[in-house]
C-alpha positions as CSV (number, residue, x, y, z in Angstrom):
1,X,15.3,43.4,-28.2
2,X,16.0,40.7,-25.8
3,X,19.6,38.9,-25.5
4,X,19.5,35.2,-25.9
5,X,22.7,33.2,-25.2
6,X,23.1,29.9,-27.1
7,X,25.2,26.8,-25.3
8,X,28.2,25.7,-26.4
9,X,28.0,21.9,-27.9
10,X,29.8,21.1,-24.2
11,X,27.7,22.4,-22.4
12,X,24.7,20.5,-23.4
13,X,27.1,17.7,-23.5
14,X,27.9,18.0,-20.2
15,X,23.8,18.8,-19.3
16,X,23.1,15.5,-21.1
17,X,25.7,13.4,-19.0
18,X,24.5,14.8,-15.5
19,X,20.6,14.4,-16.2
20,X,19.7,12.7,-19.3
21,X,15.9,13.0,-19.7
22,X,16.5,10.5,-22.9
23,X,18.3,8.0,-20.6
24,X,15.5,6.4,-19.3
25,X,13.1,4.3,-22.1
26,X,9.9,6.4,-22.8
27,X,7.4,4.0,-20.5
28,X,7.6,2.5,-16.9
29,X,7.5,-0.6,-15.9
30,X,5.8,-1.9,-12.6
31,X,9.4,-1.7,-10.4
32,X,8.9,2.0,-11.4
33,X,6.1,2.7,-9.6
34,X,7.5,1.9,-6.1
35,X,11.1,3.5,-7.1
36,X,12.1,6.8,-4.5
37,X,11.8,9.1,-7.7
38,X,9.5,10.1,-11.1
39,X,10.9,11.9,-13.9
40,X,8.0,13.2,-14.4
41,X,5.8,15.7,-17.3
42,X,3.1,16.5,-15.1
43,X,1.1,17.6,-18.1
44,X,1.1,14.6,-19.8
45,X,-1.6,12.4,-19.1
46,X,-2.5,15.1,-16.1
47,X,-6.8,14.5,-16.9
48,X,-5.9,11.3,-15.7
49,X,-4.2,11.5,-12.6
50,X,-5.9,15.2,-11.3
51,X,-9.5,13.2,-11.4
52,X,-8.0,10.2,-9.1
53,X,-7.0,13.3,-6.9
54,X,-10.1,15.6,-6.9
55,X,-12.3,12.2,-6.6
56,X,-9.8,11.9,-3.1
57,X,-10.5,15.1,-1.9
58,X,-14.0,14.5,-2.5
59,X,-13.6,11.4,-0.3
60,X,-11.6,13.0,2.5
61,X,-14.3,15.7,2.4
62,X,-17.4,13.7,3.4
63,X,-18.8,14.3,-0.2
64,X,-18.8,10.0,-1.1
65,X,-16.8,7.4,0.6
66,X,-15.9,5.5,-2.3
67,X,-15.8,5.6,-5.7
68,X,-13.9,3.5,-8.8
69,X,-12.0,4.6,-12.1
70,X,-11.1,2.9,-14.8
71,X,-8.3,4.3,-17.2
72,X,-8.6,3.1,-20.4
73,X,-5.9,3.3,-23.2
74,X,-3.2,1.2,-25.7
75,X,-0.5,-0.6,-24.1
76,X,2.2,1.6,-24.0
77,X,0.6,5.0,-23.9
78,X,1.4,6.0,-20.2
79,X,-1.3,4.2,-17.4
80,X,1.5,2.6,-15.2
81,X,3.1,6.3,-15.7
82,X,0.1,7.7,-14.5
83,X,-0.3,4.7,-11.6
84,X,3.4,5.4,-10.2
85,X,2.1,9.4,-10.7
86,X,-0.3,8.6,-8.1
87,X,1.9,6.6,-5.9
88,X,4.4,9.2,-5.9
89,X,2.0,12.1,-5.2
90,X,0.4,10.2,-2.0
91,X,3.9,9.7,-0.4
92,X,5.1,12.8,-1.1
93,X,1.7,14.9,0.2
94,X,-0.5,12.0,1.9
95,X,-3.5,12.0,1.7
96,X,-4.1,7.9,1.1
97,X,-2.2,4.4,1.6
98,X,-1.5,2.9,-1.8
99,X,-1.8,-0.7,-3.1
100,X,-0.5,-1.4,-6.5
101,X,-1.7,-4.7,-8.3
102,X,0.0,-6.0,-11.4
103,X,1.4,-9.5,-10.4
104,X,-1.9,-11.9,-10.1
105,X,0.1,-15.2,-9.7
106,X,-2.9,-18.1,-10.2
107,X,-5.5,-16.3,-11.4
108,X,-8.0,-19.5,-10.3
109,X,-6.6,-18.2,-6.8
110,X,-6.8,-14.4,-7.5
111,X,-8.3,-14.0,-4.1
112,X,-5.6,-15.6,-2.6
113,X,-3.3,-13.7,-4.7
114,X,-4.6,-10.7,-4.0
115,X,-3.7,-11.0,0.2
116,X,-0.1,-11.2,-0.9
117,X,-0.2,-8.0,-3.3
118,X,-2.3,-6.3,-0.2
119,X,0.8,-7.4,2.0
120,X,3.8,-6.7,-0.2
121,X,2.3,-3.1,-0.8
122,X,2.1,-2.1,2.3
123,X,5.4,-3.1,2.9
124,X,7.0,-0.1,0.6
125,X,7.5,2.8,2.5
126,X,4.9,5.6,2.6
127,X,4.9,9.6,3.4
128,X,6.2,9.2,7.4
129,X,9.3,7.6,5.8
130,X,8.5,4.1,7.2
131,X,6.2,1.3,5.6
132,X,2.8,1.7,5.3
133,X,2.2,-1.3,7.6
134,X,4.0,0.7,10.6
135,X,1.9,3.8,9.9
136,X,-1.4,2.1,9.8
137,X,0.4,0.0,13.1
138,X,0.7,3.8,14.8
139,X,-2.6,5.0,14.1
140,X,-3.9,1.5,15.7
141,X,-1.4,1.4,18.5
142,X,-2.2,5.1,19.3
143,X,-6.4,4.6,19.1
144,X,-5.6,1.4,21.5
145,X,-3.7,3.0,24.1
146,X,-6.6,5.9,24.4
147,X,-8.7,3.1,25.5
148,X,-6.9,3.1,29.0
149,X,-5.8,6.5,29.3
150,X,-8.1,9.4,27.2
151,X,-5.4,11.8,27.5
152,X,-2.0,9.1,26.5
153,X,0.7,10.3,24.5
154,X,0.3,10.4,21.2
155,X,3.4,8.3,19.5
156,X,5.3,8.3,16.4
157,X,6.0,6.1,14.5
158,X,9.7,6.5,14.8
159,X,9.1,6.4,19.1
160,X,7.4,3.3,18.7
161,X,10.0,1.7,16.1
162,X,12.8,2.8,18.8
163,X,10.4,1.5,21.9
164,X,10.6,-1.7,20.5
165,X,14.0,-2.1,19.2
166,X,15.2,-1.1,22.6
167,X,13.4,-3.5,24.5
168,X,13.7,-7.6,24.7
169,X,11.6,-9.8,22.8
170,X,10.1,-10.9,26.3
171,X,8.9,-7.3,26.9
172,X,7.7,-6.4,23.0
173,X,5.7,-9.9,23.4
174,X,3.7,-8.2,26.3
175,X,2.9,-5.2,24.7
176,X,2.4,-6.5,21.6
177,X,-0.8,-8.4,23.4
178,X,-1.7,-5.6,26.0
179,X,-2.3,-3.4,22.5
180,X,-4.1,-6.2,20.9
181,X,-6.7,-6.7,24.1
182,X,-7.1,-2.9,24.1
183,X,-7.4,-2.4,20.5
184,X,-10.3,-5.1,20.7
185,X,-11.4,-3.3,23.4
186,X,-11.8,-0.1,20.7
187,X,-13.4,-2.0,17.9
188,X,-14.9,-5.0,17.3
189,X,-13.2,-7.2,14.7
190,X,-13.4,-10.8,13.6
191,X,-9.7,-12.1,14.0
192,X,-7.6,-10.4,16.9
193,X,-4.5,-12.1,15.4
194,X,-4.1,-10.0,12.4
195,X,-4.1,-7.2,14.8
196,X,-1.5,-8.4,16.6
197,X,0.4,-9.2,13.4
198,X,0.0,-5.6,12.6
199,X,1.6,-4.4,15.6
200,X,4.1,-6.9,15.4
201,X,5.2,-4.8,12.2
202,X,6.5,-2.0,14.5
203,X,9.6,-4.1,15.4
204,X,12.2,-4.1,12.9
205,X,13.6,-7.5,14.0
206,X,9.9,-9.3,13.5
207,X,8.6,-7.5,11.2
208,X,9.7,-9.8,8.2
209,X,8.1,-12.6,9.4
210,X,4.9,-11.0,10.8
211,X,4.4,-9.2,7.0
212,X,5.1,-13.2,5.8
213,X,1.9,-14.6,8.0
214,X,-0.1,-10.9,6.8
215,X,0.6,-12.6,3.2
216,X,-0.9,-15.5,4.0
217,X,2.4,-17.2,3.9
218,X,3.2,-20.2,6.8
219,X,5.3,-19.6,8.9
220,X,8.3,-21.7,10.7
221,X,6.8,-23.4,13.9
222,X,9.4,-21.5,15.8
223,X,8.9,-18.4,14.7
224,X,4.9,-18.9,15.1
225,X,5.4,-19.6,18.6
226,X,7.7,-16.7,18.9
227,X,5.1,-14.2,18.0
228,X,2.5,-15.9,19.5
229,X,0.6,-15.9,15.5
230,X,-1.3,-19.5,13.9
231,X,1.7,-20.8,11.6
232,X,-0.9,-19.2,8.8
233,X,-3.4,-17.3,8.2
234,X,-4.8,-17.5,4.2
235,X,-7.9,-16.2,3.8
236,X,-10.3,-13.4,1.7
237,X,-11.9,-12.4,5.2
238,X,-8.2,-11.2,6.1
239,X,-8.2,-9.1,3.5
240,X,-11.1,-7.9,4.2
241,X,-10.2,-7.2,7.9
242,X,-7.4,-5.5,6.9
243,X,-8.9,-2.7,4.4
244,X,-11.5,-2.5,7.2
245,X,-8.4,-1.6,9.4
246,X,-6.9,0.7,7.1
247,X,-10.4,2.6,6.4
248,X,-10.8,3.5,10.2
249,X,-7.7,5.5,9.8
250,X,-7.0,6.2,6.1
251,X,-8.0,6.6,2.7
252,X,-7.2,3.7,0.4
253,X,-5.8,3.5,-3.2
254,X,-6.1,0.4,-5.0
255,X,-4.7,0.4,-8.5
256,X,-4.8,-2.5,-11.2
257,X,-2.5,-2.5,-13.8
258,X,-1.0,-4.9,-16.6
259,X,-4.8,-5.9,-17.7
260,X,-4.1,-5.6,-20.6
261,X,-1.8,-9.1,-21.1
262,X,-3.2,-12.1,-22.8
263,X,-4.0,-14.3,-20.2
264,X,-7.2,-16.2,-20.2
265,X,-8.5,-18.9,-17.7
266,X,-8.3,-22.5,-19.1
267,X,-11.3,-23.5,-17.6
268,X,-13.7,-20.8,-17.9
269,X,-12.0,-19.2,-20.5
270,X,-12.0,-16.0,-19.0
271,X,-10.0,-12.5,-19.6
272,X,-7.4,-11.9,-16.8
273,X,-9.6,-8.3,-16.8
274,X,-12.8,-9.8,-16.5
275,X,-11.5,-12.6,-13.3
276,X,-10.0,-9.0,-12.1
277,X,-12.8,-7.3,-12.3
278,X,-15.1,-10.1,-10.1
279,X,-11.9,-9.4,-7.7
280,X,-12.5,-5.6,-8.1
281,X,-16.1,-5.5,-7.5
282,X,-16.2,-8.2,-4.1
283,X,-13.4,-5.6,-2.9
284,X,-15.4,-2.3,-3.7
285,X,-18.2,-4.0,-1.7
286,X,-16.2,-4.1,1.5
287,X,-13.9,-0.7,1.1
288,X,-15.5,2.0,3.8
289,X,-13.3,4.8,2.5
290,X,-10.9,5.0,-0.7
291,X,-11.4,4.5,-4.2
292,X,-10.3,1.7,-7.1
């Protein structure tokens, strides 16, 4: 026979006060999906979540470069648990950057729209410990600086976020554009000022305001001039530079979510799901490497 011992009612008491699994309401909502932890049953739902993460292996092995999934289910049963799984899972081991969608604004400007949720989610911070924009600004940085030198240093992030916090504004300026003219120099792309707005992300100080103009928001006169950036810059083609960008150096995770509201377009009359899914498909089009 085995011994089992049985807790007191204070301990489980006292269990229940330091970690209350019961605490927390039994869904998540779309804050929880960028939030540093998951309590997590890794079983539930785990059909779900394991075929977003064989289909990325699958990517990252040369077998397809893109592919889309749709999870289907009642409000309430666990998809934005099983989006935030996914977040969670790339920061912790890699392996993508991660765009979460749930927020459309005007859905006749879903395009528009969708610039600003590209931005914002990039701004959360991703596996190096630093946002997404300053990783994908080190991978572009680094590729730029090989175009001088085949044997340069390869950065950090961190070296370049203390480079440029260390420096004046005068001297981040120059480098800023040296990397620009050198990155085009790399690759050939369409707008060499999202480029530079990218790098721009790498200083702490600007960073704010250069993730404002990747938005598509306008910025102060001032501070256009400062970084050298057109006081705006709203467009579809930016987004579509930018996932360009990111597939040179990453795969990409694109999750919708919140589909599921009733909101229809007063003109058209329109689903919010099926303007989404025009979104979806014109996106899918122009993604090189990651899935939706």
């Amino acid at each position: 026979m085995t011994n089992s011992s049985v807790s007191s009612t204070e301990e489980l008491n006292a269990a229940l006060l330091s970690q209350n699994p019961f605490a927390k309401p039994p869904y998540l909502n779309a804050s929880d999906v960028w939030d540093k932890e998951l309590f997590d049953f890794e079983t539930i739902n785990s059909h779900a979540s394991d075929t977003v993460f064989q289909a990325l292996e699958q990517i990252c092995a040369g077998q397809y470069s893109t592919t889309s999934i749709a999870i289907t289910a009642q409000d309430g049963t666990g998809k934005t648990h099983i989006i935030s799984r996914i977040r969670h899972r790339l920061q912790k081991d890699g392996g993508g950057l991660f765009v979460y969608a749930n927020q459309y604004g005007d859905i006749h400007k879903i395009k528009q729209g969708f610039q600003r949720i590209l931005a914002e989610s990039l701004s959360n911070i991703g596996r190096e410990g630093v946002t997404q924009w300053q990783e994908l600004a080190t991978a572009m940085a680094n590729h730029a600086l090989k175009v001088t030198q085949a044997n340069a240093k390869v950065f950090s992030t961190q070296e370049f976020l203390e480079k440029f916090k260390a420096n004046t504004l005068q001297k981040v300026k120059t480098w800023v554009k040296n990397l620009t003219k050198q990155f085009r120099q790399a690759k050939n792309i369409n707008d060499p000022d999202i480029v530079k707005a990218i790098f721009w992300t790498l200083s702490d100080e600007q960073s704010p305001y250069a993730i404002k103009w990747l938005q598509g928001q306008e910025l102060a006169q001032y501070k256009a001039n400062e970084l050298e950036l057109p006081s705006q810059c709203q467009s579809f083609e930016a987004v579509l530079q930018i996932l360009d960008l990111i597939s040179e150096y990453n795969e990409l995770v694109i999750c919708f979510d919140e589909l599921d509201q009733e909101i229809y377009d007063d003109i058209s009359g329109l689903h919010i799901s099926q303007i989404v899914a025009g979104l979806i498909k014109d996106l899918f089009q122009n993604l090189s490497r990651g899935l939706i």
